[in-house]
TIGU-609233 format. One record per residue: residue in three letters; x negated, y negated, z negated of N, C-alpha, C in turn. Coordinates in nm, 4 decimals. Layout:
<sites>
  residu    n_east   n_north      n_up   ca_east  ca_north     ca_up    c_east   c_north      c_up
     ALA         X         Y         Z         X         Y         Z         X         Y         Z
...
</sites>
This chain:
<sites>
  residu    n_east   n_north      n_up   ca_east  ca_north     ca_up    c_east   c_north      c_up
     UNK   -1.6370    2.2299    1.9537   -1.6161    2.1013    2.0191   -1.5091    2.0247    1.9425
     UNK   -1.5392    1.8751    1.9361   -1.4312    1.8193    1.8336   -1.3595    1.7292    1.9598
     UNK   -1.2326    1.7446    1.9396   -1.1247    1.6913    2.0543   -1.0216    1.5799    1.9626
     UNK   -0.9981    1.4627    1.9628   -0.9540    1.3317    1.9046   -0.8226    1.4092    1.9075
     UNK   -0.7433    1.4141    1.8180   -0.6309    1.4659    1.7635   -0.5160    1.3618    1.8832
     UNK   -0.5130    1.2379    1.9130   -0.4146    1.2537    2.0433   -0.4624    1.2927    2.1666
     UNK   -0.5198    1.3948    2.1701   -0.5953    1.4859    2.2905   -0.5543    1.5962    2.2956
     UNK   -0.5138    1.6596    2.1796   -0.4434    1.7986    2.1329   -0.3778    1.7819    2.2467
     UNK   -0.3106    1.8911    2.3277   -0.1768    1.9493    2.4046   -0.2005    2.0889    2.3998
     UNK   -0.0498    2.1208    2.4534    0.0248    2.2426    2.4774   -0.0860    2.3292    2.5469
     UNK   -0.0932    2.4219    2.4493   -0.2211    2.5689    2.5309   -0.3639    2.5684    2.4905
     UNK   -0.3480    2.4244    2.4719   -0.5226    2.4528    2.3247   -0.5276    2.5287    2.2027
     UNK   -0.6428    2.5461    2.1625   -0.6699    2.6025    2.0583   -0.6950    2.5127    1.9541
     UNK   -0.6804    2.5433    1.8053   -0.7434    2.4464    1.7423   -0.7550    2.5697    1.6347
     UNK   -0.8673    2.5458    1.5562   -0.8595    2.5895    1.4049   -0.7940    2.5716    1.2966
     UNK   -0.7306    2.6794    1.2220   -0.6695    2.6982    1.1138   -0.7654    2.6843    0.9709
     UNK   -0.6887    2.6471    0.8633   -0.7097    2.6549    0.7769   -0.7906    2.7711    0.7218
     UNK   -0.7417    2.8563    0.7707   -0.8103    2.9946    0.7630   -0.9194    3.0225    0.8772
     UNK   -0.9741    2.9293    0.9284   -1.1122    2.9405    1.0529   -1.0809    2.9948    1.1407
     UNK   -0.9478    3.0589    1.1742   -0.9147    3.1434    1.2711   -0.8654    3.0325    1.3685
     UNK   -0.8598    3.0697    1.5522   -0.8062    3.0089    1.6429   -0.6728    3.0056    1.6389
     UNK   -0.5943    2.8985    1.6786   -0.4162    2.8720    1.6312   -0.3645    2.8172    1.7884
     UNK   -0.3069    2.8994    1.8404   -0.2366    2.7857    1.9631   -0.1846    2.7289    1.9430
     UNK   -0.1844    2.6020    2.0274   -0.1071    2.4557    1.9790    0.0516    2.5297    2.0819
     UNK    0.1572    2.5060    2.0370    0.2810    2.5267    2.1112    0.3360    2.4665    2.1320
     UNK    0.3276    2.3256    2.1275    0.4172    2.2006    2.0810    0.3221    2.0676    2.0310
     UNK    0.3411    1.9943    2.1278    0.2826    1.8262    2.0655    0.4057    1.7354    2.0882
     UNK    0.4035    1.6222    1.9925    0.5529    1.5009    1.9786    0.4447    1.3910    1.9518
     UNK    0.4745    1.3037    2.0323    0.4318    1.1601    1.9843    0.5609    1.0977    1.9240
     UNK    0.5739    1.0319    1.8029    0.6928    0.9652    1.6882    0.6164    0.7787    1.7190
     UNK    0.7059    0.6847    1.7500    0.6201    0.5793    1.7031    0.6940    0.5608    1.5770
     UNK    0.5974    0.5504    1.4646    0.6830    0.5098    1.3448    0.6107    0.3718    1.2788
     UNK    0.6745    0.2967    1.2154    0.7096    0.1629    1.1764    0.6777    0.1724    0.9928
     UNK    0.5584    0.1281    0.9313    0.5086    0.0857    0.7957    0.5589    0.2706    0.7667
     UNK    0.4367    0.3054    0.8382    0.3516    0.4532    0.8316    0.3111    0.4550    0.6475
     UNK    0.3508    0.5682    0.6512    0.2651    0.5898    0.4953    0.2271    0.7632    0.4833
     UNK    0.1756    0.7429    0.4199    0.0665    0.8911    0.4215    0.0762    0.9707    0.2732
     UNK    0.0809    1.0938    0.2431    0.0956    1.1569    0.1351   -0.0668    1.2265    0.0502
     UNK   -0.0855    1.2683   -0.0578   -0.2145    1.2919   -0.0118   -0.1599    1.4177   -0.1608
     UNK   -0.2258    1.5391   -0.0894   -0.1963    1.6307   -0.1505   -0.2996    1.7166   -0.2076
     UNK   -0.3115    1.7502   -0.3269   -0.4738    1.8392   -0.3245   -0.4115    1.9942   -0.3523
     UNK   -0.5089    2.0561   -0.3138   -0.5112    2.2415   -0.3433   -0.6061    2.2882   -0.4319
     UNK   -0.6188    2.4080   -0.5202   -0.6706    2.4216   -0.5620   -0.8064    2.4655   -0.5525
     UNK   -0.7954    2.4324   -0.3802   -0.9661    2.4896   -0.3689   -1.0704    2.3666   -0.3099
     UNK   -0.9682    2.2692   -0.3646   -1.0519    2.1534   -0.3366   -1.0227    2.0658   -0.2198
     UNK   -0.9518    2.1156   -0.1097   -0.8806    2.0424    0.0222   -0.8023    1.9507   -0.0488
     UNK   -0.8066    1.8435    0.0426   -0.7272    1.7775    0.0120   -0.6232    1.7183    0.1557
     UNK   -0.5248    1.7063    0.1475   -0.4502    1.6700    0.2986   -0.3837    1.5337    0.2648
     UNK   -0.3684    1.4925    0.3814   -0.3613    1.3653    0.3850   -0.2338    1.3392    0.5451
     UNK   -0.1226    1.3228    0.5128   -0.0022    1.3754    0.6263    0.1158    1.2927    0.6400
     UNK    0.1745    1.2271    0.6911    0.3137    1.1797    0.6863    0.4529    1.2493    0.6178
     UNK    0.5121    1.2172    0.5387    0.6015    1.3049    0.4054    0.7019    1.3814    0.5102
     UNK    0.7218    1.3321    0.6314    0.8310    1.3937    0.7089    0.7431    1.5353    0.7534
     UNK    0.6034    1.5348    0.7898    0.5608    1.6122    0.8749    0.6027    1.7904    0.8620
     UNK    0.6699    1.8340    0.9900    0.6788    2.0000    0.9161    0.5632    2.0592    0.9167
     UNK    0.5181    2.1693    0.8045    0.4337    2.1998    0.8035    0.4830    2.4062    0.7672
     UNK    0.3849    2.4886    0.8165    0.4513    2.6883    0.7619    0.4584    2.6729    0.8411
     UNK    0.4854    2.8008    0.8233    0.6199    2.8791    0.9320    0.7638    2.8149    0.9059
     UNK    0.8193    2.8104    0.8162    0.9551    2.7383    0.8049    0.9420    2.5822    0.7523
     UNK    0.8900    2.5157    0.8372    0.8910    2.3932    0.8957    0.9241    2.2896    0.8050
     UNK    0.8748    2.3255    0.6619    0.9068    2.2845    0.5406    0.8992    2.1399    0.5657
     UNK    0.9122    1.9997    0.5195    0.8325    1.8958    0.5228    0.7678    1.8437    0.4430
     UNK    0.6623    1.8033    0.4537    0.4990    1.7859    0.3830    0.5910    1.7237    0.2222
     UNK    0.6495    1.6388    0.2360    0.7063    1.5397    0.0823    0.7807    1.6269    0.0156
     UNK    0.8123    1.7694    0.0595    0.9470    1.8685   -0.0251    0.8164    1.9442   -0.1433
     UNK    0.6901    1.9511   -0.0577    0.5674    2.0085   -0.1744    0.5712    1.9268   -0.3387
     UNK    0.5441    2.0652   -0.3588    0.5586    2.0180   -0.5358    0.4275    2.1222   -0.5997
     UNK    0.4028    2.0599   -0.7306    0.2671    2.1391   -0.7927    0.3292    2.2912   -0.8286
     UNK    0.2129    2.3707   -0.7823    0.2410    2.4957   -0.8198    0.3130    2.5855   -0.6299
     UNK    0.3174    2.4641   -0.5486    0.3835    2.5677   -0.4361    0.2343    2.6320   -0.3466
     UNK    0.2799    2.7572   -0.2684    0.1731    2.7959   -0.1885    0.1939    2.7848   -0.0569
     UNK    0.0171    2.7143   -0.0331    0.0391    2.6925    0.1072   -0.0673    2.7822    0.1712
     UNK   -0.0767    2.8183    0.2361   -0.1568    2.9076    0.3359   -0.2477    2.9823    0.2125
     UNK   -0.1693    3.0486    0.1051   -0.2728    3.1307    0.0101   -0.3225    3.0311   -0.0887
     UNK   -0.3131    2.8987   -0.0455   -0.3715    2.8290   -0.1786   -0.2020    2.7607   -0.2826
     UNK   -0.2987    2.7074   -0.3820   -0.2211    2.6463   -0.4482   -0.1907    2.5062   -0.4928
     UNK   -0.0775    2.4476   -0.4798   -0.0740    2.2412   -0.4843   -0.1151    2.2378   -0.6170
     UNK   -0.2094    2.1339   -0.6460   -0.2440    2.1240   -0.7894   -0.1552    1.9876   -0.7974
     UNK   -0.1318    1.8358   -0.7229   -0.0836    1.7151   -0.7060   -0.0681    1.6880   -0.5587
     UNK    0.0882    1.6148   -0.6008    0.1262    1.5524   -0.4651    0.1437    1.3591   -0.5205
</sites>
């Protein structure tokens, strides 16, 4: 079932990168002001597309600290 991403809340499931089920633990609405978006590719062809602040891991890295060559969930940044 596809659920509009401001629908997400606390206790859903959503899919991982890895196809596996992920509990959501935490939703934040930010209003932010001349939004801009990062667009990052992996080496397996994904490409993400995220706000530079966004945390992303386990240690809550933020999306703009990625650089070529880091690993994210097993893959690898080819360009940020």
């Amino acid at each position: 079932m596809n659920v509009e991403l401001e629908n997400i809340k606390k206790g859903d499931y959503v899919i991982s990168t890895h196809g596996e089920p992920s509990l959501v633990v935490k939703t934040t609405k930010v209003r932010v002001y001349n939004h801009k978006v990062l667009e990052v590719k992996l080496n397996d062809g994904t490409i993400l597309e995220i706000s530079p602040g966004h945390p992303i891991g386990p240690n809550s890295i933020k999306f703009d600290s990625l650089k070529k060559g880091f690993k994210l969930d097993g893959r690898t940044v080819e360009s940020v």
